[in-house]
BASE-553593 format. One line per 2 residues: for each residue z, x, y of C-alpha. Coordinates in Angstrom, 2 decimals, m for minus. Example, Ala and Ser with C-alpha at 12.3 -4.5 7.8 and 13.67 -1.06 7.14 Angstrom:
BEGIN
7.80/12.30/m4.50 | 7.14/13.67/m1.06
END
This chain:
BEGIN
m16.64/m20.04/m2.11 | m20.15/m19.45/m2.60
m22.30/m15.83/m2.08 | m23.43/m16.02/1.26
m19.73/m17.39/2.56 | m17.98/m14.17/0.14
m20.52/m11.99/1.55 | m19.16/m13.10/5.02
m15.88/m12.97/4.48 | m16.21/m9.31/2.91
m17.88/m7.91/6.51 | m15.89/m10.22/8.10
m12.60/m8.21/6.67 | m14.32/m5.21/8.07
m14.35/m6.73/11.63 | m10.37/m8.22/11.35
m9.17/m4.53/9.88 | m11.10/m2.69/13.50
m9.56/m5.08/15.50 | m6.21/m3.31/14.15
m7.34/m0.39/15.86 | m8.38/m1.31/19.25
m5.76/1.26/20.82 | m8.27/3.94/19.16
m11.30/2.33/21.28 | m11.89/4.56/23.84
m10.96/7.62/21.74 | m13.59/6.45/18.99
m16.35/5.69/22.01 | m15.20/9.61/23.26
m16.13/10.65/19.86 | m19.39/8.80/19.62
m20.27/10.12/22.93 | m19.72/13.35/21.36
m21.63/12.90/18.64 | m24.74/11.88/20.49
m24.12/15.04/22.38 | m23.89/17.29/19.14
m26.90/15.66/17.50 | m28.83/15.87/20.61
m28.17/19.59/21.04 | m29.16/20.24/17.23
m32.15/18.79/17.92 | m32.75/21.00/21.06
m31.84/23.89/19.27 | m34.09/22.95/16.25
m37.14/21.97/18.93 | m36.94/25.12/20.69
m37.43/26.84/17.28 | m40.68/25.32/17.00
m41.50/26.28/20.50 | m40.82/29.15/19.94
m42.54/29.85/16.99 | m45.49/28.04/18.56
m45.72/30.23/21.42 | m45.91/33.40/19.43
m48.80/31.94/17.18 | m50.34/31.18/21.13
m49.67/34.97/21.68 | m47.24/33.86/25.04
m44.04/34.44/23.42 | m43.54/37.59/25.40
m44.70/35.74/28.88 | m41.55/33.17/28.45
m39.18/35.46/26.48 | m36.58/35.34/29.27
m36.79/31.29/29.03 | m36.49/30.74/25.33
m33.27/33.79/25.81 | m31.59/30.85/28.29
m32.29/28.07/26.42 | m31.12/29.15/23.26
m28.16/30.55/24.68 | m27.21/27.17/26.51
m28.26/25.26/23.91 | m25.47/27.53/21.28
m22.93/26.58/23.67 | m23.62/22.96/24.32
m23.20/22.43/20.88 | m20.50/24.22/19.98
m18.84/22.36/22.51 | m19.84/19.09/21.72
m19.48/19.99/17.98 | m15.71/21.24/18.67
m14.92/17.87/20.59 | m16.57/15.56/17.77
m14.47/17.10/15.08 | m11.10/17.16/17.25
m11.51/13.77/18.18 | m12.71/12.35/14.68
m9.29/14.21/13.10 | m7.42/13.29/15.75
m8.25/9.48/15.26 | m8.70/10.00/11.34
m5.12/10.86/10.43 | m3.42/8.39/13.37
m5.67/5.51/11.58 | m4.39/6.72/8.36
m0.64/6.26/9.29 | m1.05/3.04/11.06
m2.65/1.11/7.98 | m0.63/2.38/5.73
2.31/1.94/7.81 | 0.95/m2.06/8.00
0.70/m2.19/4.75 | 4.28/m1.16/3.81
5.45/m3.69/6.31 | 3.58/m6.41/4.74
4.13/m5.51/1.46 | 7.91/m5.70/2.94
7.65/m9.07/4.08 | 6.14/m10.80/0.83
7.83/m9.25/m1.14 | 9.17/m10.11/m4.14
6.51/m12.57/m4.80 | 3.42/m10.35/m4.00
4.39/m8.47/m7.22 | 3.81/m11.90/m9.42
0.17/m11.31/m8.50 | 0.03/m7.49/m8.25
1.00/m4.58/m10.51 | 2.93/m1.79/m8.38
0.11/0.50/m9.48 | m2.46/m1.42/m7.80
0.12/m1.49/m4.86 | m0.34/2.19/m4.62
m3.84/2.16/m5.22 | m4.45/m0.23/m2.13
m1.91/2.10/0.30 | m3.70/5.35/m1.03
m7.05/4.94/m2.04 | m8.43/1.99/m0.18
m6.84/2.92/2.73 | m8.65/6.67/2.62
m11.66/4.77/2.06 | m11.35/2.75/5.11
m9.82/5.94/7.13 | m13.38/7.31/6.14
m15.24/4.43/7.79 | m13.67/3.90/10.87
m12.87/7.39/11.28 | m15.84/9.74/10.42
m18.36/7.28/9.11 | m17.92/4.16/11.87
m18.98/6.67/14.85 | m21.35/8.50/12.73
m23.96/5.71/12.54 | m23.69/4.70/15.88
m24.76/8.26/16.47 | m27.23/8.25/14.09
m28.36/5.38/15.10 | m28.51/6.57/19.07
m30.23/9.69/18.69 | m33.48/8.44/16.55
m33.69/5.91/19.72 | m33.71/8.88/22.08
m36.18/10.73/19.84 | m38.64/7.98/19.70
m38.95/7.83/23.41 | m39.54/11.43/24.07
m42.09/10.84/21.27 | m44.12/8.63/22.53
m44.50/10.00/25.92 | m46.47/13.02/23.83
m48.20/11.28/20.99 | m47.58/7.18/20.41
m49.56/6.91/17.31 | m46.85/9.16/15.49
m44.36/7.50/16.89 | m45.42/4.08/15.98
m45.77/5.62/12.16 | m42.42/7.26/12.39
m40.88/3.52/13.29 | m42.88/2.35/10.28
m40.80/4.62/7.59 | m37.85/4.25/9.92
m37.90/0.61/8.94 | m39.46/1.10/5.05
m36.37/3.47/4.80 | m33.81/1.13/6.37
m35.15/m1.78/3.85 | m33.86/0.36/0.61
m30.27/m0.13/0.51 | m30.57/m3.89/2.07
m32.71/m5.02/m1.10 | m29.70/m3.20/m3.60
m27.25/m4.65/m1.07 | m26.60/m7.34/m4.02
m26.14/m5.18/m6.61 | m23.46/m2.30/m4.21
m21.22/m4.89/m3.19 | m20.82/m6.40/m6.83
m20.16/m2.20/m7.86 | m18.32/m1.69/m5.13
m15.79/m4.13/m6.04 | m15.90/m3.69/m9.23
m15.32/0.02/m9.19 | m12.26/m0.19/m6.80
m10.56/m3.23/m9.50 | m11.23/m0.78/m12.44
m10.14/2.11/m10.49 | m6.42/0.39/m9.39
m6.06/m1.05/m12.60 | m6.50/2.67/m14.28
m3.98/3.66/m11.81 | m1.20/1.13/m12.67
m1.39/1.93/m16.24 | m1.15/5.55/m15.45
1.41/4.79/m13.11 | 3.18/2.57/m16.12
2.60/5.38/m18.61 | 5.23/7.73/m15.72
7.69/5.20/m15.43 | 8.26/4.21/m19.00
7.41/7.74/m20.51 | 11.38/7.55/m21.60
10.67/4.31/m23.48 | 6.60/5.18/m24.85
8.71/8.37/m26.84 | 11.62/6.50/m27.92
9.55/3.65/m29.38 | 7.23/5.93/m30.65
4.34/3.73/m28.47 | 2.74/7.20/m27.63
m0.37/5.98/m29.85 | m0.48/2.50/m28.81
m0.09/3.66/m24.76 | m2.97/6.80/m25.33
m5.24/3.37/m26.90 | m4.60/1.30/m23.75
m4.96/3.96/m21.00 | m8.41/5.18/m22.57
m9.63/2.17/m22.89 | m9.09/1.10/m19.08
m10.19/4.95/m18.24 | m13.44/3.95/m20.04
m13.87/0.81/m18.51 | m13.78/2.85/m15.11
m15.73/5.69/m16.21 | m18.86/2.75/m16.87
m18.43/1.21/m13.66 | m18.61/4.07/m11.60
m21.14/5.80/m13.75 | m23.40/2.44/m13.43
m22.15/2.79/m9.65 | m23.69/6.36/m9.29
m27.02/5.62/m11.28 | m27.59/3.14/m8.36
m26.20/5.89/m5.52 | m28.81/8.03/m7.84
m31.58/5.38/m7.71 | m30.94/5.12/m3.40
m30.81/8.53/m2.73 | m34.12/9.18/m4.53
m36.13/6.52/m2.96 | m34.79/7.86/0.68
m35.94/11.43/0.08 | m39.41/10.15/m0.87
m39.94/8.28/2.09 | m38.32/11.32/4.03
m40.76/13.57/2.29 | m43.53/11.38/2.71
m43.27/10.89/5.94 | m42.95/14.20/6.99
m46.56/15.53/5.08 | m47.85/12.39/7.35
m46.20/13.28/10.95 | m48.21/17.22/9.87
m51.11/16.30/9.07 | m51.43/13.31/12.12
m50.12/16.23/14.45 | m52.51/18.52/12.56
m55.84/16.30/13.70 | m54.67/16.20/17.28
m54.57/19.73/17.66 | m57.76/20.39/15.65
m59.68/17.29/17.52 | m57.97/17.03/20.63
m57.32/20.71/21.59 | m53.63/20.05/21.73
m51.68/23.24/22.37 | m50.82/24.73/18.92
m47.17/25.22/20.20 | m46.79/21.43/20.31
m47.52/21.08/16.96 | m44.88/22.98/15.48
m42.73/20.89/17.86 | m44.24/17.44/16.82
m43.56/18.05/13.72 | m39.83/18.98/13.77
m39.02/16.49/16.19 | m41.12/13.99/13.69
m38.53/15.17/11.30 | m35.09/14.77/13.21
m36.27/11.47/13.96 | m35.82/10.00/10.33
m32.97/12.61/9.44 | m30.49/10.56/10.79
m31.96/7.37/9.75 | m31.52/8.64/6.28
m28.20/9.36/7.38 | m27.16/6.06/8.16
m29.18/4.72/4.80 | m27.20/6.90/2.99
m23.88/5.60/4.32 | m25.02/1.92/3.47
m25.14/3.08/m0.34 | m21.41/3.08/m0.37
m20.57/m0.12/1.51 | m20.08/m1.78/m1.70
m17.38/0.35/m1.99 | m16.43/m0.05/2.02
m16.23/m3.80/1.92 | m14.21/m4.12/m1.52
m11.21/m1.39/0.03 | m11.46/m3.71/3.25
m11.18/m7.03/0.88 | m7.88/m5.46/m1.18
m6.46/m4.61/1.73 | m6.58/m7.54/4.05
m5.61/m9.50/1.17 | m2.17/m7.45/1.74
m2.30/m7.57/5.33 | m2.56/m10.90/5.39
m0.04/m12.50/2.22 | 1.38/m15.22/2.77
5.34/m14.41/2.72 | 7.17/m17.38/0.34
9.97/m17.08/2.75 | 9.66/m17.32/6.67
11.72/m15.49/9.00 | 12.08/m17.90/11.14
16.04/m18.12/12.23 | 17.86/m16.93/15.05
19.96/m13.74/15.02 | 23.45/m13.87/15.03
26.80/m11.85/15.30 | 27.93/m11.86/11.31
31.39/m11.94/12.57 | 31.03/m15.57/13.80
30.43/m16.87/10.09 | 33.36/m17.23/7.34
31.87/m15.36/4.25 | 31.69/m19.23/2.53
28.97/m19.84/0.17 | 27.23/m23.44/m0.55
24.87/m23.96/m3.09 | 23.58/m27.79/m2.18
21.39/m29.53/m4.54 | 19.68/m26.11/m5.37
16.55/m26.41/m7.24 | 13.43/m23.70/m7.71
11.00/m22.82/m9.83 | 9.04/m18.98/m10.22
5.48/m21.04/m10.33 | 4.33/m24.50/m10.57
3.33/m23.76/m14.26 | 7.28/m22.65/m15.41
10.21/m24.59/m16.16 | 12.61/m25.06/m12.96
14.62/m21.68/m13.32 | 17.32/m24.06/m11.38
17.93/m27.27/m11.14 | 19.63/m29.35/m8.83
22.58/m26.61/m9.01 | 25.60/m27.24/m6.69
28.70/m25.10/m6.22 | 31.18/m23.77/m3.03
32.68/m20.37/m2.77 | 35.62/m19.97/m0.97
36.03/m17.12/1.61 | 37.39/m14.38/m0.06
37.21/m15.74/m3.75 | 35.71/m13.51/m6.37
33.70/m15.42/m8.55 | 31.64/m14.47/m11.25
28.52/m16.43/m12.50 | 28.13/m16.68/m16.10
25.54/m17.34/m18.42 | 23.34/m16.47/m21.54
20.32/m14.78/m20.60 | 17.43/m17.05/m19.09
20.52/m19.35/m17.89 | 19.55/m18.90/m14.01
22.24/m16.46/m13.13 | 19.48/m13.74/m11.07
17.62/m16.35/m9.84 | 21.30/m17.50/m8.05
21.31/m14.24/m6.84 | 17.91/m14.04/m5.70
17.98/m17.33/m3.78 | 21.09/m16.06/m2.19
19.90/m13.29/m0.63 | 16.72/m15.27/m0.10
14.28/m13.16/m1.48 | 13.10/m16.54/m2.52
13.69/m20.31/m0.48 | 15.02/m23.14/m2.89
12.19/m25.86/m3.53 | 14.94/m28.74/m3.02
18.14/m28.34/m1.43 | 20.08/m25.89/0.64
22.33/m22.83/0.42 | 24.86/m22.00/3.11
26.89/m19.60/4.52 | 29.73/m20.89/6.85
28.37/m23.96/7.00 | 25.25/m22.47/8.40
21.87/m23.15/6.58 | 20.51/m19.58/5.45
17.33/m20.44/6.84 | 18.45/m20.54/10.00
19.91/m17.35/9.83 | 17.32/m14.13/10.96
17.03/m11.91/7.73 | 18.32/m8.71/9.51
21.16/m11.11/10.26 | 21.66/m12.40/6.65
20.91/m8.55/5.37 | 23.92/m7.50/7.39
25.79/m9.93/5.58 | 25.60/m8.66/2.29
26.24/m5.62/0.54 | 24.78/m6.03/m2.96
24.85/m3.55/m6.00 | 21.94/m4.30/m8.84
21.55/m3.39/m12.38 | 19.00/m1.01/m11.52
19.88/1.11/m9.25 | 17.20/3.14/m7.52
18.46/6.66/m5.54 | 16.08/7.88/m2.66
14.91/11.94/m2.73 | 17.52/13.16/m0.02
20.84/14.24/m1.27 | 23.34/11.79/m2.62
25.62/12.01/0.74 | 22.55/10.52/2.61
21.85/7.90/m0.36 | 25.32/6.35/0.22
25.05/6.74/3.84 | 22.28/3.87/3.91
24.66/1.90/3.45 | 26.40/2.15/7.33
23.95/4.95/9.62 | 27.17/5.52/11.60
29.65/6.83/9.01 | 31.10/10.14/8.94
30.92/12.68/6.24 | 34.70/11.86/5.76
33.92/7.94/5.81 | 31.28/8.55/3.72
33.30/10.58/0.87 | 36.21/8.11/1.19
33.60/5.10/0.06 | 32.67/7.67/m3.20
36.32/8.35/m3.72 | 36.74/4.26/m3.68
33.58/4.24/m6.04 | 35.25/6.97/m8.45
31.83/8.77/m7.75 | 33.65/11.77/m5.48
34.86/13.88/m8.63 | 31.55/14.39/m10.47
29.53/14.74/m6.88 | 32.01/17.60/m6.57
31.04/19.22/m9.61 | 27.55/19.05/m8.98
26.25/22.57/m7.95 | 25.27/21.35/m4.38
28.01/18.78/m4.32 | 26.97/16.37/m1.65
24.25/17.78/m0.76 | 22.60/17.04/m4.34
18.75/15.75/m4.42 | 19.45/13.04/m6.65
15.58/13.07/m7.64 | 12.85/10.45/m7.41
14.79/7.21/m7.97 | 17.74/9.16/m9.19
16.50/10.64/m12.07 | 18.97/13.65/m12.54
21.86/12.00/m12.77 | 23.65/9.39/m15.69
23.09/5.38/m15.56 | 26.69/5.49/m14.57
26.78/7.86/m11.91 | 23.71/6.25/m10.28
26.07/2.77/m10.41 | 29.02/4.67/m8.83
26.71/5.76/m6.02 | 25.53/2.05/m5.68
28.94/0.97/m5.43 | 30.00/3.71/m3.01
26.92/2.66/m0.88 | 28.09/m1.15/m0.94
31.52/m0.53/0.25 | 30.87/1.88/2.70
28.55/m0.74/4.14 | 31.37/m2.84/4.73
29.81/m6.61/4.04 | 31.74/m10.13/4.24
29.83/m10.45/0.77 | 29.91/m8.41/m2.13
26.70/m9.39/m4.59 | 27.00/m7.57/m7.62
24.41/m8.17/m10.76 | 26.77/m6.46/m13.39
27.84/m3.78/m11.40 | 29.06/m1.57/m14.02
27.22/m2.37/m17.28 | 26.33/1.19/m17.32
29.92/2.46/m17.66 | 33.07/3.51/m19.78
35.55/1.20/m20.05 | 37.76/3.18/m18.01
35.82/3.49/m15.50 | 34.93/m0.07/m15.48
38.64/m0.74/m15.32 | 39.38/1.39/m12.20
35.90/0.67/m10.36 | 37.28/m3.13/m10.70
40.60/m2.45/m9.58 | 38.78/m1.05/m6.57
36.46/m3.34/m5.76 | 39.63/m5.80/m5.66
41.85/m3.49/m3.60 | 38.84/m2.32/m1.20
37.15/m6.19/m1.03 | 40.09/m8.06/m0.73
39.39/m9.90/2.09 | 35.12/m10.15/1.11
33.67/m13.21/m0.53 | 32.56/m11.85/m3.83
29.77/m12.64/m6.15 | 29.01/m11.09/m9.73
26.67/m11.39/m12.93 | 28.67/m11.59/m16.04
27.69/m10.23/m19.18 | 31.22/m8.90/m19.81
34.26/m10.29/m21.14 | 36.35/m7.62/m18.24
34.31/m8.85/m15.33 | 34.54/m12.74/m16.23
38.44/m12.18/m16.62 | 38.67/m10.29/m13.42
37.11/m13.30/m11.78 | 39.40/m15.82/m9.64
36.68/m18.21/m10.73 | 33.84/m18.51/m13.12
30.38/m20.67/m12.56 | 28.92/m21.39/m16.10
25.07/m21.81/m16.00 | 22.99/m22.84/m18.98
18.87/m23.87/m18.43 | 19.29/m23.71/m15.25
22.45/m26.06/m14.93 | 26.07/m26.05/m13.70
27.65/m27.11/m17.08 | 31.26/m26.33/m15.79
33.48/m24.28/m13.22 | 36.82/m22.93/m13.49
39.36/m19.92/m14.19 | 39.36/m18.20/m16.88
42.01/m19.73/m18.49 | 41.27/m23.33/m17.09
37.87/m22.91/m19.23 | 39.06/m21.29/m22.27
41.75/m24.24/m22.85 | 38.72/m26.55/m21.82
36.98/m25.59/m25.30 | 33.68/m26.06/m23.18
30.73/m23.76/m22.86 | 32.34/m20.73/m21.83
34.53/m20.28/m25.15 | 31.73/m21.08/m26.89
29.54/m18.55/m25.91 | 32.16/m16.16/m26.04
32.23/m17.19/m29.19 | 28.65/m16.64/m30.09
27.85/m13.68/m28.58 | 29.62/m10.70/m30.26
27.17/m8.43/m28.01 | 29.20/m9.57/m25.12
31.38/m6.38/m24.88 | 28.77/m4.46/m24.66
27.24/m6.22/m21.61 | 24.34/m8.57/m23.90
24.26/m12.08/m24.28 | 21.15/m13.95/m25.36
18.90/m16.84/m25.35 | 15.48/m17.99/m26.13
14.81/m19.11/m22.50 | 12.87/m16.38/m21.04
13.81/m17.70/m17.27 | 15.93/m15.28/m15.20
END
């Protein structure tokens, strides 16, 4: 794409992103209406000033006392009414636009995800959603309206101009356009900032944002030094751009206020000979002049507001690049009634790779699960087990071949429909800030408190939720932060069977607990999922023997399928890796392939 098309696309992104808002049309033309109403009456109020002051260097101040009394008292409460409606309106439609893009933005960021995160760091997630979207709030909001009105009133100005003096007015339109002409020639340069700034800016926020979330591991592995080198250096890199960013704000803003000074020594001393050569009334000149002034005031305005489109255009950019992601998988089925399909699973000819550039993660993987078998899929790490899991829930669509669930391709399925199918409990578990009785209520709305407690007691979570000093009604903190590894599991697991799936999906479950509670979560999960299809990640010696059946992946592969004691007497790949990997009781098995 060359610079003219980029600089096309750029506004262009600024037109797509207001058609997003054309519910706020009328309220936006309500506010521009009052605008023009509140910059009219300032410039009333600042004319009759002059006037005023003109008629008492006349000497007929006293003579038209009682008018200038009226008019200053109407004008005072045309404003303030106008004024009052501008700013109600503007806030009015200010937060509402807020909400709505950001509330677009989550639901694209929804869609495309996981794979929008291959391309983006979370921090520059939140820097988009926050920052970019105040930006862009600001524009369509206060600034959008603004130079429409400040654009308006210099028009209306003008024409009561030149019906008293047209040479002025004709100068006036001359630094009108000189002034206008400033930020066009830097309009190279504010875009390139612009963008620039907003990169360095998001990029400073994800390692911030990386700094929080690890600060745990940054302490532990003593990286304190080597994370204080990296965020300074990308705080640095910010600090230059927008420094470089104001100097040219700095350069703008300079140039405007000479032409706005220049121009209004001119508009005196042109108003100046008129009344010395022309015997124009000396109370005109006072008004000439100021309404010389409010002329180019909000020309200046509007100049002032180009300086930052740099910045206006590169928010609009990052965010319709959200807006408009591409989602890798298309939710395009039909929905169904989950009680029409048998919880059977069919991996077909599976095959998928992360990027074009990376090994196949699968490969032409093919395997049936039998409605209400518990089967656990084994592997060393890199072997393909997550991306099983991933492709099963289809946060991801297989390049080749199909996966099914009661004969029923999953892709034909609507994703609320296929959500309501599983119930799935990961590694990482992440706990919402509302207590923990809420937390495993996600998992069904409609269950009681007593339904609710039942699924903990199930989970083995109800004791130590009891103990807690709100019980229940416990915040568990942001992500879950004020409670064990464990407990956060036990809530996952409560949340899972309280949601009451056909399929379990578990990615090792309960790596983050004591083997007795591993032993009588497990008994559980059999007693409470007896009749679910269930599906678990491996990495320990309990869960594999637990398993009615065990699906052995290695790069990617099926290398062999089987109970646990069918495969041990095999002397295959499972014994062998049991074998190898002394780690294994502790949940770790490894490999040199880095594909999960």
């Amino acid at each position: 794409m060359n610079k003219e098309e980029q600089k096309f696309t750029r506004l262009k992104n600024v037109i797509r992103l207001s058609k997003r808002l054309k519910k706020y049309r009328l309220r936006m033309v309500a506010a521009i209406a009052a605008g023009v109403g509140n910059q009219l009456s300032m410039v009333a109020a600042s004319v009759l000033g002059a006037w005023t002051v003109g008629l008492a260097i006349d000497g007929k101040l006293m003579q038209k006392l009682n008018y200038v009394i009226a008019a200053t008292i109407a004008v005072i409460i045309i404003r303030i009414v106008f004024y009052v409606l501008e700013m109600w309106i503007c806030h009015d439609v200010a937060f509402k636009v807020l909400a709505d893009f950001r509330i677009q933005l989550f639901d694209s960021i929804e869609r495309v995800s996981p794979a929008i995160l291959l391309n983006m760091r979370s921090g520059q997630l939140a820097s988009t959603l926050m920052g970019d979207v105040e930006i862009m709030e600001w524009f369509f909001a206060h600034t959008f309206g603004s130079v429409l009105v400040a654009i308006i009133t210099p028009v209306i100005l003008m024409i009561i101009l030149w019906q008293i003096l047209p040479i002025l007015d004709l100068v006036m339109l001359l630094f009108a356009v000189t002034a206008v002409i400033i930020p066009i020639w830097m309009k190279k340069k504010a875009d390139a900032q612009g963008r620039e700034v907003r990169e360095a800016l998001a990029d400073a926020n994800a390692v911030t944002l990386e700094g929080v979330q690890g600060l745990k591991e940054i302490l532990t592995l003593n990286y304190r030094t080597g994370y204080e080198e990296k965020n300074r250096a990308y705080l640095e890199h910010m600090y230059k751009k927008q420094f470089s960013y104001s100097k040219r704000l700095g350069t703008e803003g300079m140039l405007l206020q000479m032409v706005l000074g220049v121009s209004g020594l001119v508009a005196a001393l042109i108003a100046a000979w008129y009344v010395g050569k022309d015997g124009m009334a000396v109370s005109m000149y006072t008004v000439i002049v100021v309404l010389s002034a409010m002329i180019l005031g909000p020309v200046i305005e509007v100049c002032n507001t180009a300086r930052n489109f740099g910045l206006i255009f590169a928010a609009a950019d990052r965010i319709y690049r959200v807006l408009e992601a591409k989602p890798l998988v298309q939710d395009s089925g039909n929905d169904i009634n989950t009680k029409d399909l048998t919880p059977e699973i069919c991996f077909e000819n599976v095959s998928f790779r992360y990027r074009e550039d990376l090994e196949a993660a699968v490969e032409n993987i093919s395997f049936r699960i039998q409605p209400g078998e518990h089967i656990a899929i084994a592997g060393a790490s890199g072997a393909g087990k997550t991306t099983c899991i991933q492709l099963l829930l289809r946060n991801w669509d297989p390049e080749k071949g199909c996966i099914r669930i009661g004969g029923k391709d999953i892709r034909d399925i609507s994703l609320r429909s296929l959500n309501e199918m599983y119930a799935t409990v990961l590694q990482d578990v992440y706990l919402f800030q509302i207590p923990i009785l809420e937390n495993i209520r996600l998992g069904r709305s409609s269950a009681t408190d007593e339904e609710v407690m039942e699924a903990a007691r199930k989970a083995f979570a109800h004791e130590f939720i009891t103990e807690l000093p709100e019980g229940y009604q416990t915040i568990a903190g942001e992500g879950g932060v004020k409670l064990s590894g464990g407990q956060r599991q036990r809530i996952a697991i409560a949340r899972a069977l309280l949601k009451d799936s056909p399929i379990l999906v578990f990615d090792e479950a309960v790596s983050n607990l004591d083997t007795e509670n591993e032993r009588k979560i497990q008994e559980s999960i059999e007693r409470s999922a007896k009749n679910c299809t269930v599906v678990m990640i491996a990495h320990r010696l309990s869960t594999i023997k637990s398993a009615d059946r065990i699906i052995c992946l290695d790069y990617g592969k099926v290398v062999e399928m089987g109970t646990f004691k069918e495969l041990m007497k095999k002397n295959g790949y499972l014994k062998k890796l049991l074998e190898n990997s002394e780690e294994m009781k502790s949940g770790q098995m490894s490999s040199k392939k880095q594909n999960t």
